[in-house]
ZASETOR-434206 format. One record per residue (C-alpha): residue number from 1; residue in one letter; x, y, z. Coordinates in steps of 0.2 Angstrom, whole numbers, always signed. Layout:
+-------+--------+-------+-------+-------+
| lumro | tidren |    c1 |    c2 |    c3 |
+-------+--------+-------+-------+-------+
|   NUM |      A |     X |     Y |     Z |
...
+-------+--------+-------+-------+-------+
//
This chain:
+-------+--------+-------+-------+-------+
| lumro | tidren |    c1 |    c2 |    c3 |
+-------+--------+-------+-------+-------+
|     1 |      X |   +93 |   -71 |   +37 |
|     2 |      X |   +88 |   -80 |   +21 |
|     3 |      X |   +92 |   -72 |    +3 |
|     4 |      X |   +78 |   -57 |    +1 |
|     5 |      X |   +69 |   -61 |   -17 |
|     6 |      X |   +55 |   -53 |   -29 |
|     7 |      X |   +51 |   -55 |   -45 |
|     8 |      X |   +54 |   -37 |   -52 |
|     9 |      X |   +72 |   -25 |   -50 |
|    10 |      X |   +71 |    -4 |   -52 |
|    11 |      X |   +88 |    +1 |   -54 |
|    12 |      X |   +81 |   +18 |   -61 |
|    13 |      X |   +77 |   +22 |   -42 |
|    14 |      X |   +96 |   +17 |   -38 |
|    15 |      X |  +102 |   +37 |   -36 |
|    16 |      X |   +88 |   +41 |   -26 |
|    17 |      X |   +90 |   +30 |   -13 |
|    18 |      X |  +104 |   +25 |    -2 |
|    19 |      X |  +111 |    +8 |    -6 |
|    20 |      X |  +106 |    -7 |    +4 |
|    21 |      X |  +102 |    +2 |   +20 |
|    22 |      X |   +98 |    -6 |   +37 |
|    23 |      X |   +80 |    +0 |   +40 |
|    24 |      X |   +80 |   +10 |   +55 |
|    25 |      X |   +74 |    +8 |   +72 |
|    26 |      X |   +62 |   +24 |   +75 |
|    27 |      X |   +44 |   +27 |   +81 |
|    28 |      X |   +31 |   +36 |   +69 |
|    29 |      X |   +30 |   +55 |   +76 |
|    30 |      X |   +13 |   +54 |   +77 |
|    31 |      X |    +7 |   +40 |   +85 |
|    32 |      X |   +10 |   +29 |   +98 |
|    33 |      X |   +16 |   +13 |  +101 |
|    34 |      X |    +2 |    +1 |  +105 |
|    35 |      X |    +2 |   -16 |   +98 |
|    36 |      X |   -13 |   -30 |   +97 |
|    37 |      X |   -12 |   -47 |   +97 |
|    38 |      X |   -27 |   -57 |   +88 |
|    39 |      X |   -32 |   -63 |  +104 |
|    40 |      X |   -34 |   -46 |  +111 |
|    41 |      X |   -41 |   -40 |   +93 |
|    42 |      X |   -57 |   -53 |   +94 |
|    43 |      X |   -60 |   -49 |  +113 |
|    44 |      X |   -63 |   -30 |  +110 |
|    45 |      X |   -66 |   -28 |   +93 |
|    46 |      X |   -75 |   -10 |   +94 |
|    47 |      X |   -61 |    +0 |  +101 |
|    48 |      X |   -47 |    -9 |   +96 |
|    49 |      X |   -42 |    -4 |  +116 |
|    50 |      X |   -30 |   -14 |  +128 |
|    51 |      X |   -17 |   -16 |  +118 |
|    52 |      X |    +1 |   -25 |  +126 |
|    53 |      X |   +18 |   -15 |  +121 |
|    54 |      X |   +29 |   -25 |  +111 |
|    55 |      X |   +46 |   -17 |  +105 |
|    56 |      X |   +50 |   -20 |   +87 |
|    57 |      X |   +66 |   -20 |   +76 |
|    58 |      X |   +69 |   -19 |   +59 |
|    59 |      X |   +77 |   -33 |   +49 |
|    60 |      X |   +90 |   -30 |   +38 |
|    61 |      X |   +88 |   -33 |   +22 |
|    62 |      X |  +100 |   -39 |   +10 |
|    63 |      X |   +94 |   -38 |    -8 |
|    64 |      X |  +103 |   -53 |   -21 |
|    65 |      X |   +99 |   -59 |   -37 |
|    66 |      X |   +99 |   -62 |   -55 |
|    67 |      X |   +90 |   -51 |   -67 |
|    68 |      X |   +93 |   -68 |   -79 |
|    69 |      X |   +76 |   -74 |   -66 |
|    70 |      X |   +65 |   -60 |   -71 |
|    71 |      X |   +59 |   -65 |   -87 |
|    72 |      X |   +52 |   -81 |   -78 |
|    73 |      X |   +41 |   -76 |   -66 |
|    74 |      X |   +26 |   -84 |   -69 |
|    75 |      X |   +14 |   -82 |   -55 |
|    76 |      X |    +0 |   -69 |   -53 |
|    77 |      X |    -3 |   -59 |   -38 |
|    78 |      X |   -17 |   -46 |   -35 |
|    79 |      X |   -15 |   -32 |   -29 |
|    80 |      X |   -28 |   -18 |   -21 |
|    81 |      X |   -32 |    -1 |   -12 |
|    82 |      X |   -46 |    +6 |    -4 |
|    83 |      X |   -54 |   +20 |    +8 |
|    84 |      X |   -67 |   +11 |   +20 |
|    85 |      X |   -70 |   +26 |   +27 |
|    86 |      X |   -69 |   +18 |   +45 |
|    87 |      X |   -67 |    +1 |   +48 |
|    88 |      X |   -79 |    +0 |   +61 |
|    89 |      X |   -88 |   -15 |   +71 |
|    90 |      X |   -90 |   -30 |   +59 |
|    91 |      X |   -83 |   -21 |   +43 |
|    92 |      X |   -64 |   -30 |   +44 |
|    93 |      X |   -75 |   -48 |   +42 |
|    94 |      X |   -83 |   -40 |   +27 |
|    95 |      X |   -67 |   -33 |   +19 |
|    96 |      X |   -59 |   -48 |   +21 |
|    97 |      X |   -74 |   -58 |   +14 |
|    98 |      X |   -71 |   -47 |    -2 |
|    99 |      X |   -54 |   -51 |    -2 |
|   100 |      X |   -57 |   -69 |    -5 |
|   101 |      X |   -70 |   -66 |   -18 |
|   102 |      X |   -60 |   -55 |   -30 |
|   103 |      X |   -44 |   -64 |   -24 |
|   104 |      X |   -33 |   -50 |   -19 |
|   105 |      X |   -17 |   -56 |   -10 |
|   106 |      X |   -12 |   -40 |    -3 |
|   107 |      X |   -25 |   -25 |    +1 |
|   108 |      X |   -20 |    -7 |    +6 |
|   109 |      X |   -32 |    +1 |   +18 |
|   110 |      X |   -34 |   +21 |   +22 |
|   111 |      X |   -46 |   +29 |   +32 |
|   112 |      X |   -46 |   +16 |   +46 |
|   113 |      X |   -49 |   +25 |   +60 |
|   114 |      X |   -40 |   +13 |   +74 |
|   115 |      X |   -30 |   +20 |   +87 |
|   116 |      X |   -14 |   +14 |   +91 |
|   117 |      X |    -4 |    +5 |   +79 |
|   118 |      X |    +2 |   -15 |   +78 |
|   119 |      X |    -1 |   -33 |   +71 |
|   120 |      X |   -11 |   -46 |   +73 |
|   121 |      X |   -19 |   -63 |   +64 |
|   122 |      X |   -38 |   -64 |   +60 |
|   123 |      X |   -40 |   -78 |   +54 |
|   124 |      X |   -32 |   -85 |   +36 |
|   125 |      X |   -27 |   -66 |   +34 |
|   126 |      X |   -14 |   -55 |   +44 |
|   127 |      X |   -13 |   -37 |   +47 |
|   128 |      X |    -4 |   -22 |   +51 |
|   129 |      X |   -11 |    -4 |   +55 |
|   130 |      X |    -4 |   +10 |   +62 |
|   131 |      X |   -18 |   +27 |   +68 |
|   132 |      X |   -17 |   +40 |   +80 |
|   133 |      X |   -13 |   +39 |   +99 |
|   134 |      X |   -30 |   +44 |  +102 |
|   135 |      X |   -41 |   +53 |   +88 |
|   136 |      X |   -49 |   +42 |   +76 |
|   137 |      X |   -45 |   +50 |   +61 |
|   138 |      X |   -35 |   +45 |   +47 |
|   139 |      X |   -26 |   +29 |   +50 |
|   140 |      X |   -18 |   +16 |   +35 |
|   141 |      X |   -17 |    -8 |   +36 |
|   142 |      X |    -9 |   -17 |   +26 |
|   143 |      X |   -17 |   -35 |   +26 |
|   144 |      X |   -13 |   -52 |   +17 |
|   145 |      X |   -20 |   -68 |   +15 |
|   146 |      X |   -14 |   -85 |   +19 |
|   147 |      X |    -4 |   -86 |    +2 |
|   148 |      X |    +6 |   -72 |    +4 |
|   149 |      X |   +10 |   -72 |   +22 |
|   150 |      X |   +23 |   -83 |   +24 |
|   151 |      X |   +34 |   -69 |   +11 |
|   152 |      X |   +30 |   -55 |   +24 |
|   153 |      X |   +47 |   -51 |   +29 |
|   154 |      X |   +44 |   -34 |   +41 |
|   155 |      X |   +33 |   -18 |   +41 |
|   156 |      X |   +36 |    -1 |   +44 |
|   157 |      X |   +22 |    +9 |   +53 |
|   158 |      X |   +29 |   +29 |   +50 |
|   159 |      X |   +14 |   +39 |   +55 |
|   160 |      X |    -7 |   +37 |   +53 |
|   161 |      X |    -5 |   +42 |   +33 |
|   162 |      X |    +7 |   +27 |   +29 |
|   163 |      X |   +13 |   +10 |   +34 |
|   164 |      X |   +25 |    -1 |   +23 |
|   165 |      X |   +25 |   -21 |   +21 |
|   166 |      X |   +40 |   -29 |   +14 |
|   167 |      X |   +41 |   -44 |    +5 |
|   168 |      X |   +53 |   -59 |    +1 |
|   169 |      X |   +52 |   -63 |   -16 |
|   170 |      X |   +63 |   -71 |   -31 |
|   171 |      X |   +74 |   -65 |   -38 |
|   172 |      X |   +70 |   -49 |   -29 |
|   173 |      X |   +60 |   -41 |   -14 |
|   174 |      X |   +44 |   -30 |   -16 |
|   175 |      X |   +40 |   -16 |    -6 |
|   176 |      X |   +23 |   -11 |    -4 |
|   177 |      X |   +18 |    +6 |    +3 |
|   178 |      X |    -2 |   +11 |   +10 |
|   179 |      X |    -4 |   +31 |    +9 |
|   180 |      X |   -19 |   +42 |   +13 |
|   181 |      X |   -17 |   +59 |    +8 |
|   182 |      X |   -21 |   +75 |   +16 |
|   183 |      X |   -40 |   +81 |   +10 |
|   184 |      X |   -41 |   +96 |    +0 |
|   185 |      X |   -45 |  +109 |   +14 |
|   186 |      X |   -28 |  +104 |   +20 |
|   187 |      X |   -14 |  +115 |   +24 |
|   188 |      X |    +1 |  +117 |   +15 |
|   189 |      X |   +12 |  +112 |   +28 |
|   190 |      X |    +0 |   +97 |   +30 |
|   191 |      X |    +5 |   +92 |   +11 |
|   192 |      X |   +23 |   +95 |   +11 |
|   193 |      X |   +26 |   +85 |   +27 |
|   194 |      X |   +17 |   +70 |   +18 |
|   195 |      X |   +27 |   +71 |    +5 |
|   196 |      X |   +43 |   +71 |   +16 |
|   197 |      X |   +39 |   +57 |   +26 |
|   198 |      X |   +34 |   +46 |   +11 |
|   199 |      X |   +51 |   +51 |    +2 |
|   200 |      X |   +60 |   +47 |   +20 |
|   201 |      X |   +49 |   +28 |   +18 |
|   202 |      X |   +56 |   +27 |    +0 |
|   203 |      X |   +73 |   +30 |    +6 |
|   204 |      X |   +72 |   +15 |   +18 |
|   205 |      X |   +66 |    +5 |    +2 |
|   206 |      X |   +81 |    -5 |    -4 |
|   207 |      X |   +87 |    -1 |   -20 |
|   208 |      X |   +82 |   -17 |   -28 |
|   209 |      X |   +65 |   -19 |   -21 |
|   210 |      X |   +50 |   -18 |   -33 |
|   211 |      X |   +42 |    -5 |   -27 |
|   212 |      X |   +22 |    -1 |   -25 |
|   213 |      X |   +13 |   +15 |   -22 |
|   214 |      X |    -5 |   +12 |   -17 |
|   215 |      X |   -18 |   +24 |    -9 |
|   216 |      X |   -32 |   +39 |    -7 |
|   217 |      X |   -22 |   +52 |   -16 |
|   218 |      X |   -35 |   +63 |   -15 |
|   219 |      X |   -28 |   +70 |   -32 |
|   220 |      X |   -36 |   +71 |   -51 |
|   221 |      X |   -22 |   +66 |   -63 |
|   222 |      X |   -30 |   +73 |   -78 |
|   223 |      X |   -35 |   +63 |   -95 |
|   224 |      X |   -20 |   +70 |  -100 |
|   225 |      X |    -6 |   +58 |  -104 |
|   226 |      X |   +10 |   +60 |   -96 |
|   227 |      X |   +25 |   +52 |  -104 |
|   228 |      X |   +33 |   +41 |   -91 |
|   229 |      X |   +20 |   +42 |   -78 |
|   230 |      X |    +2 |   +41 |   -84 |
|   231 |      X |    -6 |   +31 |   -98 |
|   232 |      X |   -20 |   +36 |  -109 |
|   233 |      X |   -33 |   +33 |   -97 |
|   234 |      X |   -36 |   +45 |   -82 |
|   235 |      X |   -51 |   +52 |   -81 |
|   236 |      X |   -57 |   +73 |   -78 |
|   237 |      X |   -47 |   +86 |   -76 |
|   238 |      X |   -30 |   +90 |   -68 |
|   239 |      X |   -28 |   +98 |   -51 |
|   240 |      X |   -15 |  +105 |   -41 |
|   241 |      X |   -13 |   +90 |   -31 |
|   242 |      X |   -13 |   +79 |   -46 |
|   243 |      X |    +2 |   +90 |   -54 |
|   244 |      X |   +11 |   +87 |   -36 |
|   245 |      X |    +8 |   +70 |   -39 |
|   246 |      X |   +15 |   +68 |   -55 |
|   247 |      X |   +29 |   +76 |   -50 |
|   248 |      X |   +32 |   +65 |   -38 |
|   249 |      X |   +32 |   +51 |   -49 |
|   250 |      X |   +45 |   +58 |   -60 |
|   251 |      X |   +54 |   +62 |   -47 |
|   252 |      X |   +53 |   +44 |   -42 |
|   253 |      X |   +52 |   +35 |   -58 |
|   254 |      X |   +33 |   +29 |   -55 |
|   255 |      X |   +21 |   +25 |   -65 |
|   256 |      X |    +2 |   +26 |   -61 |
|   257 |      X |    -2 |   +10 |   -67 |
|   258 |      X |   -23 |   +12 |   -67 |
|   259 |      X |   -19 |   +24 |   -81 |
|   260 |      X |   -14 |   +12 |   -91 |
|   261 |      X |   -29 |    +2 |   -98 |
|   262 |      X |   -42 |    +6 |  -108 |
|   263 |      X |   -58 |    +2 |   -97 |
|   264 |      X |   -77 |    +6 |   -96 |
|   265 |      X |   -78 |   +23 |   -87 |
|   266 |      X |   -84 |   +12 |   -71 |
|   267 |      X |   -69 |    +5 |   -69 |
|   268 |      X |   -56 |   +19 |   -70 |
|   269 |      X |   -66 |   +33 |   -57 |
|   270 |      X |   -65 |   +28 |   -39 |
|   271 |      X |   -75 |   +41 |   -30 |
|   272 |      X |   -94 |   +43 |   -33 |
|   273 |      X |  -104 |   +60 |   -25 |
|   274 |      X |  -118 |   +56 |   -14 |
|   275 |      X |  -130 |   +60 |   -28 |
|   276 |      X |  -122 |   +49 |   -40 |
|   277 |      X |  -121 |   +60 |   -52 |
|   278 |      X |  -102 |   +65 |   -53 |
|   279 |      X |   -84 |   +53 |   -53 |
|   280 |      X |   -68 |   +58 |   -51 |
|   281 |      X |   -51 |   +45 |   -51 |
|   282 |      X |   -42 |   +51 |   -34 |
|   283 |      X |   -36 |   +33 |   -29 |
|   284 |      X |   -20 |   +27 |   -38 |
|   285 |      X |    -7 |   +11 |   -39 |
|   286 |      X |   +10 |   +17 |   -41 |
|   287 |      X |   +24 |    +4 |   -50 |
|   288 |      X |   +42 |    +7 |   -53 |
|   289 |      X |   +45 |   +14 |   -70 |
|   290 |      X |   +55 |    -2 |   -74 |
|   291 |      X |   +42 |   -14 |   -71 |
|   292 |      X |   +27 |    -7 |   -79 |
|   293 |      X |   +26 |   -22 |   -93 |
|   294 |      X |   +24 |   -34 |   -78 |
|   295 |      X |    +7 |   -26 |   -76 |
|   296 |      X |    -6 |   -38 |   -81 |
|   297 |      X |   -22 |   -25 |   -78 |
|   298 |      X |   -27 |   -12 |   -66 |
|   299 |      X |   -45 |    -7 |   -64 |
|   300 |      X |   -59 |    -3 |   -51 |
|   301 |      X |   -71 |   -17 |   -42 |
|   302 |      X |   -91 |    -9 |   -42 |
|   303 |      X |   -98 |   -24 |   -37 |
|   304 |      X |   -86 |   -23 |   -19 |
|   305 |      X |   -96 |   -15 |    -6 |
|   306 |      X |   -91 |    -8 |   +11 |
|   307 |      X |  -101 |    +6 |   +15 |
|   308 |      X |   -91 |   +18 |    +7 |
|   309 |      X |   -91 |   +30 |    -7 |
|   310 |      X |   -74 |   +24 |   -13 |
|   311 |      X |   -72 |    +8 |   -24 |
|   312 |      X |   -61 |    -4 |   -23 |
|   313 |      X |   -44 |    -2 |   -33 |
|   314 |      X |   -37 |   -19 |   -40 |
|   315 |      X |   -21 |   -21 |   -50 |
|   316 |      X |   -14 |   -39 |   -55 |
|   317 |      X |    +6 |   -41 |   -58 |
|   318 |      X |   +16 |   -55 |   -63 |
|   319 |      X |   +29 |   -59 |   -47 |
|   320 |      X |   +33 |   -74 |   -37 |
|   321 |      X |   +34 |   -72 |   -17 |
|   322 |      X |   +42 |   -85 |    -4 |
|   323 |      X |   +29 |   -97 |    +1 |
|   324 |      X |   +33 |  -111 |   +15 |
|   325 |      X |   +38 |  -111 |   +33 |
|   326 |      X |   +31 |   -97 |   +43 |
|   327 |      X |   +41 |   -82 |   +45 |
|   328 |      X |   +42 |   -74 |   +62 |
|   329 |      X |   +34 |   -56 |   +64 |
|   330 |      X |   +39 |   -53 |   +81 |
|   331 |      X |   +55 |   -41 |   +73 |
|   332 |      X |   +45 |   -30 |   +65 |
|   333 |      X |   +43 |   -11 |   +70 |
+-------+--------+-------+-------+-------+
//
């Protein structure tokens, strides 16, 4: 395999992770193993049904470089999360439709609800998505667009609450991780497990890789600035889930980066009541500690519309991904 790039190196996550590890070949617990193909896709868009088994294997990933590189990466990418809710008949054409008008290159998506897990191509943009066996609840994607796609290198579909796409970049690989959080009537036992399995997908995150956080968190980080982990800008009031979460990022030497710009209020909540009268900041973009100057802005979209009570959550970053010859996808798991 060619030399593994990205723009950005975290060393500070080196002791928490093994070194250079193989990522393994495992199925999510709790899902199944159903894949699409893009023909399939467009013949039965509603239930996302008929799906032909593929089996997929990790690449292994060798990370090389020169932190010398760094300080010349140039290029801009865009970066985003957001809960859709469902992403029912039609809505994927109009997600993707607001992808190309805000120009996000990579778009975390929660509250899917598809069954079944897989990849497939729609268009100029490809996606992976990983849900339940059966029950549409939950469910995380991961989608690009044409000018990344060529730097996808493999994904990693752990359970209906997260999905990982890795990236070849130069001089280093990115990793980018979709959550969606247990809601606030969930058990504990819910929580913890979460958290294991994200900290299991972080462990299978070379050392090297620049590493991305992004998702419904469900969780109110306060206004309250962390030192470290958040900036001056949160909004409301801390809960318990938004001290789990900044513990987490200590842990983890992550940094909330949509904490970090002074914005109009509009554009740091993410979550608007039914009424409209109350906001609360519950979705976050997580970045390695290391990299947080490579951060160009990170704020919400109004304007983007869905059909959801969730905004869109943007974050630009200065990195530079393989473009070129078409990588082949049929290795990933």
């Amino acid at each position: 395999m060619a030399n593994q790039y990205s723009c950005l190196e975290n060393p500070m996550n080196s002791m928490k992770r093994q070194k250079d590890r193989t990522l393994k070949d495992e199925l999510p617990r709790s899902v199944g193993a159903q894949y699409a193909t893009g023909d399939e896709w467009r013949n039965n868009s509603r239930k996302n049904e008929g799906m032909e088994p593929r089996q997929k294997q990790h690449p292994v990933v060798n990370v090389t470089g020169d932190r010398s590189n760094v300080r010349s990466c140039k290029e801009h990418y865009c970066i985003g999360t957001w809960n859709v809710r469902s992403m029912n008949q039609g809505k994927l054409g109009v997600v993707k439709q607001e992808m190309a008008r805000v120009n996000i290159n990579i778009l975390g998506i929660s509250k899917l609800r598809w069954t079944g897990m897989g990849e497939f191509n729609s268009d100029d943009h490809y996606i992976n998505y990983c849900g339940p066996e059966s029950l549409r609840r939950n469910g995380v994607s991961i989608i690009v667009n044409k000018r990344v796609q060529n730097a996808v290198l493999g994904c990693t579909l752990k359970n209906d609450r997260m999905i990982s796409v890795h990236f070849q970049g130069k001089p280093f690989n990115v990793t980018v991780i979709q959550v969606c959080y247990p809601t606030s009537n969930a058990e504990e036992a819910e929580v913890e497990q979460f958290y294991e399995d994200l900290q299991d997908l972080l462990e299978l995150t070379p050392q090297k890789d620049v590493l991305f956080v992004v998702g419904d968190w469900n969780a109110k980080g306060g206004s309250q600035e962390t030192l470290g982990v958040t900036g001056k800008f949160g909004c409301g009031v801390q809960n318990e889930a938004g001290q789990r979460l900044i513990e987490f990022c200590q842990e983890n030497a992550l940094v909330v980066a949509n904490t970090l710009f002074q914005q109009h209020k509009r554009r740091l909540y993410t979550w608007t009541s039914p009424d409209g009268q109350h906001q609360n900041q519950i979705d976050y973009i997580l970045c390695s500690q290391r990299w947080r100057s490579s951060i160009q802005s990170a704020k919400t979209r109004p304007g983007a519309d869905c059909g959801s009570d969730r905004e869109l959550l943007i974050a630009k970053f200065r990195l530079k991904l393989k473009v070129g010859k078409p990588l082949d996808h049929s290795g990933m798991t």
